[in-house]
C-alpha positions in Angstrom: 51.8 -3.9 -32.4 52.2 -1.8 -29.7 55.4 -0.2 -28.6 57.5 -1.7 -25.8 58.8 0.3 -23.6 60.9 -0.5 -20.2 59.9 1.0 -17.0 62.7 3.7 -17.2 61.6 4.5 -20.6 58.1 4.7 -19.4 59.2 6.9 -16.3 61.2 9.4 -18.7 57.7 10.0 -20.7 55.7 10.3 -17.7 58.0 13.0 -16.2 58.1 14.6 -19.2 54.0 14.7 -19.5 54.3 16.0 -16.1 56.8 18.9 -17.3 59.0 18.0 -14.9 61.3 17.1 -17.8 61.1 19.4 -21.3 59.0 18.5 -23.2 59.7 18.6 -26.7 56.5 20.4 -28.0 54.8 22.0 -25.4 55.9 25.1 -23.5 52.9 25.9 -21.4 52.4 29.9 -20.6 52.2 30.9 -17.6 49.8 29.7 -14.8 47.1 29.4 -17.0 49.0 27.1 -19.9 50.1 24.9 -17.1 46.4 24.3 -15.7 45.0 23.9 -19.3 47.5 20.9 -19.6 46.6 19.1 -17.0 43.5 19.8 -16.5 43.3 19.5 -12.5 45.9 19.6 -10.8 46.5 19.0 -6.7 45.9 21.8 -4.6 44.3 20.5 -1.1 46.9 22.1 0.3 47.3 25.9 -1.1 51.4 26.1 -0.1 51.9 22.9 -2.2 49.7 23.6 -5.5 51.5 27.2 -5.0 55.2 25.2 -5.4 53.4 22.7 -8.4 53.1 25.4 -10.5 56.3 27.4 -9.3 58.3 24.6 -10.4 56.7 24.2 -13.3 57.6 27.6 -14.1 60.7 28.4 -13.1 61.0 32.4 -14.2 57.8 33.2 -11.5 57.8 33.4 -7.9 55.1 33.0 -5.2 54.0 36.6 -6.0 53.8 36.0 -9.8 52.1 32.9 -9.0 49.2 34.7 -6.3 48.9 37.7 -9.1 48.0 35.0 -11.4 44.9 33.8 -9.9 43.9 36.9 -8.7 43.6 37.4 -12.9 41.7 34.2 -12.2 43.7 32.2 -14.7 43.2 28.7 -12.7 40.9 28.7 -9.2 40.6 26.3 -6.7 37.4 24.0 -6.2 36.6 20.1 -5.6 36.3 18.7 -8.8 37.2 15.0 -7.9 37.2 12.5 -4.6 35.9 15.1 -2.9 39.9 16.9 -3.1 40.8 20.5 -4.1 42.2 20.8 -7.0 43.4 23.9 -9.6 41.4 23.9 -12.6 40.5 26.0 -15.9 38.3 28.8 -14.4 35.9 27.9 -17.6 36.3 24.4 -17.0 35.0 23.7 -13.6 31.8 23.6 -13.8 31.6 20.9 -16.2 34.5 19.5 -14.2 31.9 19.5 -11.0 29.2 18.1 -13.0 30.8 15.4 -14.5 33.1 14.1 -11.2 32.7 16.5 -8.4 29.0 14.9 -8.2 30.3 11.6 -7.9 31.6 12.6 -3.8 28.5 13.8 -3.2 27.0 10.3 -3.1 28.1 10.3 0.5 26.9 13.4 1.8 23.5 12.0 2.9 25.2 9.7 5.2 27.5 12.5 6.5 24.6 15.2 7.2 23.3 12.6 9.1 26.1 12.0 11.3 26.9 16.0 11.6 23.1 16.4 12.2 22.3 18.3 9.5 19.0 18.0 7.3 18.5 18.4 3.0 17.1 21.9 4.4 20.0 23.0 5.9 21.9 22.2 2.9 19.4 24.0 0.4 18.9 27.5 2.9 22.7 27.2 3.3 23.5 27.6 -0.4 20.8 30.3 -0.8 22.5 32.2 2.2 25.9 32.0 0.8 24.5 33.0 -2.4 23.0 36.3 -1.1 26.0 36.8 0.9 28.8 36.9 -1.8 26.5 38.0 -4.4 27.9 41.2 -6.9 30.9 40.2 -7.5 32.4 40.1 -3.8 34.3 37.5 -1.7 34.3 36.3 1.7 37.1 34.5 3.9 36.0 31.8 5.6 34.9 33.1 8.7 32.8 35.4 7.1 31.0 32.6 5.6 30.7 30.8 8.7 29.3 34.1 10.3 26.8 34.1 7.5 25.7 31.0 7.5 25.3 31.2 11.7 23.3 34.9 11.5 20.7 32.8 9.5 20.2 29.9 12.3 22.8 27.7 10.6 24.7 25.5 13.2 28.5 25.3 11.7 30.3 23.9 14.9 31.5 20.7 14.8 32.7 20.8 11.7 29.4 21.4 10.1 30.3 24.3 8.8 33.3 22.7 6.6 30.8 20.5 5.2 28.7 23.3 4.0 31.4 25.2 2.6 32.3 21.4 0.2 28.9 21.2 -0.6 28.7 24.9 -2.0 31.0 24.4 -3.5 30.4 20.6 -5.4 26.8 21.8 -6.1 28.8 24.6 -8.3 27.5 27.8 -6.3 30.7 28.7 -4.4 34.7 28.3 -5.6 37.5 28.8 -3.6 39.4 32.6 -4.3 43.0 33.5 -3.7 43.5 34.0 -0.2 43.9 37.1 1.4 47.0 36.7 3.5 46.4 33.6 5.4 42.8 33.5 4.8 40.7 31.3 3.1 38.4 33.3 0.9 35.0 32.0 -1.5 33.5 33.4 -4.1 30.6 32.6 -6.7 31.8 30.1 -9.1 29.3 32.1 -11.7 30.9 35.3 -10.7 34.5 34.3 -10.7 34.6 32.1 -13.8 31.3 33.8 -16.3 32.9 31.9 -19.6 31.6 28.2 -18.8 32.6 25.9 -20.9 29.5 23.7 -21.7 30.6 20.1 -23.5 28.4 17.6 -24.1 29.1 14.8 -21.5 30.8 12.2 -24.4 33.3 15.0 -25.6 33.5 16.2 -21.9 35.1 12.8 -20.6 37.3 12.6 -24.2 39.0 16.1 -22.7 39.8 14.5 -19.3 40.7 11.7 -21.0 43.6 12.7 -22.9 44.6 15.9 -20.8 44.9 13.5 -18.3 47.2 10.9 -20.7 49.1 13.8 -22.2 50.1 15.1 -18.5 50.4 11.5 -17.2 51.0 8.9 -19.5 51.6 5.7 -19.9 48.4 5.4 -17.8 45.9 2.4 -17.7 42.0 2.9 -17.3 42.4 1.7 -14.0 44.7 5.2 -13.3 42.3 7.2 -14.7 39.5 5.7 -12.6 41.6 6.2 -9.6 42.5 9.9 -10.4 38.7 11.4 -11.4 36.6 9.3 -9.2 34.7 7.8 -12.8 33.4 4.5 -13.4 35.8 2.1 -14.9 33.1 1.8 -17.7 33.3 6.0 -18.1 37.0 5.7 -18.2 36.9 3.4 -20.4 34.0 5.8 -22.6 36.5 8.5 -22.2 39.6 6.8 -23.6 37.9 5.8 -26.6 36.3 9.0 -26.8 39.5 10.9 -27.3 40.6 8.6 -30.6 44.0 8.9 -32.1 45.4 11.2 -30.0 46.4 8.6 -27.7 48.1 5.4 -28.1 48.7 2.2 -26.8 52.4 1.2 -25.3 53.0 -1.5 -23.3 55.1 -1.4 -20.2 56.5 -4.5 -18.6 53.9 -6.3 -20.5 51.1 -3.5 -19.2 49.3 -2.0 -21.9 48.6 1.5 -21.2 47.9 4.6 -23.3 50.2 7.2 -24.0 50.3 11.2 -25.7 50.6 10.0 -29.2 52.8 13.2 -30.2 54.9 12.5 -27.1 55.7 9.2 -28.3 56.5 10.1 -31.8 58.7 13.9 -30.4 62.5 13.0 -30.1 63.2 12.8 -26.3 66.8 13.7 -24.9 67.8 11.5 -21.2 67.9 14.5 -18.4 69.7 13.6 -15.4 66.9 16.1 -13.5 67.0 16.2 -9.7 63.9 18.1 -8.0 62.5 19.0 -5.0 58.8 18.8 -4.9 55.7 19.3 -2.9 53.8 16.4 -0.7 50.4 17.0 -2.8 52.2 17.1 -6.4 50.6 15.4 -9.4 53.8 13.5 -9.6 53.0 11.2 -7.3 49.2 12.1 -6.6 48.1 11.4 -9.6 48.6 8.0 -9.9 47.6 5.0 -7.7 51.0 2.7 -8.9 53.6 4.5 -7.7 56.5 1.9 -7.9 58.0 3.8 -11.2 59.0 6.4 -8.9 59.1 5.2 -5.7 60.2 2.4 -3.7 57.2 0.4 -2.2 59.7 0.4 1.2 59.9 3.3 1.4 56.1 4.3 1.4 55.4 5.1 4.8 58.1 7.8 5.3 56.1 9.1 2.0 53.2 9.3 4.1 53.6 8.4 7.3 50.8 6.3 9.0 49.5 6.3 6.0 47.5 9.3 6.9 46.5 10.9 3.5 49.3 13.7 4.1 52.3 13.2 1.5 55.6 14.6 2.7 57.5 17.0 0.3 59.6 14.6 -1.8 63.6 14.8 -2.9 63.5 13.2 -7.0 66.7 12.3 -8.6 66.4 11.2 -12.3 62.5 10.6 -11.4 63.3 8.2 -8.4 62.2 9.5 -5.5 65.4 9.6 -3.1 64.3 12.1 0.0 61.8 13.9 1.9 62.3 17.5 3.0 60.4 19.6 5.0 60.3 23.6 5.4 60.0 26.4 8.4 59.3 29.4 7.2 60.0 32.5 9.2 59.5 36.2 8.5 63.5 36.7 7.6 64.3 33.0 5.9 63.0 29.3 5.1 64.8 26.5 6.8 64.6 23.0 5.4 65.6 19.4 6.9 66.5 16.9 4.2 65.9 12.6 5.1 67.5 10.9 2.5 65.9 7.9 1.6 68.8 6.7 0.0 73.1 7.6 0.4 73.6 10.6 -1.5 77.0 11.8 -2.4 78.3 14.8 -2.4 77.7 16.1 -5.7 74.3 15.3 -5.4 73.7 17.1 -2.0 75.2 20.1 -3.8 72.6 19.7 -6.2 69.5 19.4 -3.6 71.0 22.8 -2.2 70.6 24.2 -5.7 67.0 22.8 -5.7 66.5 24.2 -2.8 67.8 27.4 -3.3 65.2 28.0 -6.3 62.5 27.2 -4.3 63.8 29.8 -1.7 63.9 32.3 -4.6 60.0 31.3 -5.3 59.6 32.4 -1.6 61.9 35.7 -2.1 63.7 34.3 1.2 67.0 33.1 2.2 67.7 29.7 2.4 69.1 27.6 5.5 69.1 23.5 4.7 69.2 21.2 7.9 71.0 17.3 6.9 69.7 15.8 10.2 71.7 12.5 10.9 
């Protein structure tokens, strides 16, 4: 019979999984431990995946963080939905084979509308191929310029899609920026050590490093989160065997890390201040656990695809917050979403102040209204 567990109890695990909590076991290393545990992590936005692994690892700061995947220990590509996300440098290619081919079921329709044919596609990844070829990157522009010096139209935002598709089709990945600039690379180059699985044991990995850095999650979740089949969700959970287990949650069954489960967990009155694209709430497409269905649109307002930074208070989220940051400090305006005392403002500023410390910057918070 499977274990019951309340929603709170439910919630607790779920933070832990996404070591927002301690976990009892696991004490990832460094950037590259944190990306092997989950596997793919958010990162459309580069500021925000920067934040989802500083808070995850609270002894480095930004520059710790940039030196690390400069030693390529996670890089940056469109594994799923067509998203950026941080992954295993060895693990994206089968990543991109496996889901990232799953967005580009679409791009047909969308050369179309931009105007561009299968040719263009094909010379475009042989031109970017040449270009960054021996090891080398290239920003963005340099790309584009690339790409336009061999009769490539990239206006209107052609060149953005050609840039994806390198990039899905497994030739290009993003690098580390160079100061505010974008920069790609081979994906051959950058990440030699592919990891080749065969495709059963390659959706049984996603599978349960997506349970253990998750759970409870339903098929359904999983589904939602890697762009699979139900029917290949499915494949992968029973694919990964005993190290997950069923629980059920308000009746729900769903599947759970079978060692977190079992591991002795201690109640953490956490508060945290997280950023808009965190796996926390992007990872999942139920989000009532942790968030108030009222309070959704101040989440992501217009319901534009753009997730506001969020304020989380023993894993509920309470506020949004949003930064400025200028060349001598970082400025950042709380909402509440909720009344928050005093002792728990206190603790925001404290929240806040690490994240400043990520940023090596002095802090300034804003309680507008």
């Amino acid at each position: 019979m499977p274990a019951e567990l309340t929603g709170r109890e439910a919630l607790a695990l779920r933070m832990t999984g996404l070591l927002l909590r301690p976990h009892p076991t696991v004490r990832p290393a460094g950037v590259a431990g944190v990306a092997e545990w989950f596997g793919a992590m958010q990162a459309q936005d580069l500021a925000s995946g920067m934040w989802s692994l500083g808070v995850r690892l609270p002894a480095l700061g930004h520059a710790d963080v940039h030196a690390a995947l400069e030693r390529r220990e996670a890089l940056r590509t469109w594994p799923m939905r067509g998203t950026v996300h941080l992954v295993p440098p060895r693990d994206a290619r089968w990543m991109l084979e496996l889901t990232g081919v799953r967005s580009l079921a679409g791009a047909a329709t969308r050369r179309a509308q931009l105007g561009l044919t299968e040719t263009d596609t094909d010379r475009a990844l042989d031109v970017l191929g040449a270009a960054l070829a021996g090891g080398g990157r290239l920003t963005r522009a340099r790309c584009l310029a690339a790409l336009e010096a061999a009769g490539i139209d990239t206006g209107e935002q052609r060149g953005y899609h050609l840039l994806w598709y390198a990039s899905v089709r497994g030739v290009t990945c993003l690098a580390p920026n160079v100061g505010t600039e974008q920069t790609f690379a081979l994906l051959d180059e950058w990440a030699p050590d592919a990891r080749r699985p065969e495709r059963d044991e390659a959706l049984a990995i996603l599978a349960r490093r997506y349970v253990r850095g998750h759970g409870p999650v339903t098929d359904r979740e999983f589904a939602g989160w890697t762009g699979l089949t139900l029917t290949d969700a499915r494949r992968g959970f029973a694919a990964a065997g005993d190290a997950l287990t069923t629980v059920r949650v308000d009746g729900q069954e769903a599947l759970v890390d079978a060692a977190l489960l079992d591991a002795p967990r201690a109640s953490v009155d956490d508060l945290l201040v997280l950023p808009g694209f965190d796996e926390y709430l992007l990872g999942f497409k139920d989000r009532s656990l942790m968030l108030d269905p009222a309070n959704a649109d101040a989440i992501v307002p217009g319901r534009n695809g753009v997730f506001q930074p969020t304020v989380v208070h023993d894993g509920r989220v309470v506020g949004t917050w949003k930064r400025t940051v200028g060349r001598t400090r970082v400025t950042v305006s709380v909402f509440p979403l909720v009344p928050l005392d005093e002792p728990t403002r206190a603790r925001v500023a404290d929240a806040l102040g690490r994240y400043a410390d990520f940023l090596g910057l002095p802090l300034r918070i804003d309680w507008p209204g």
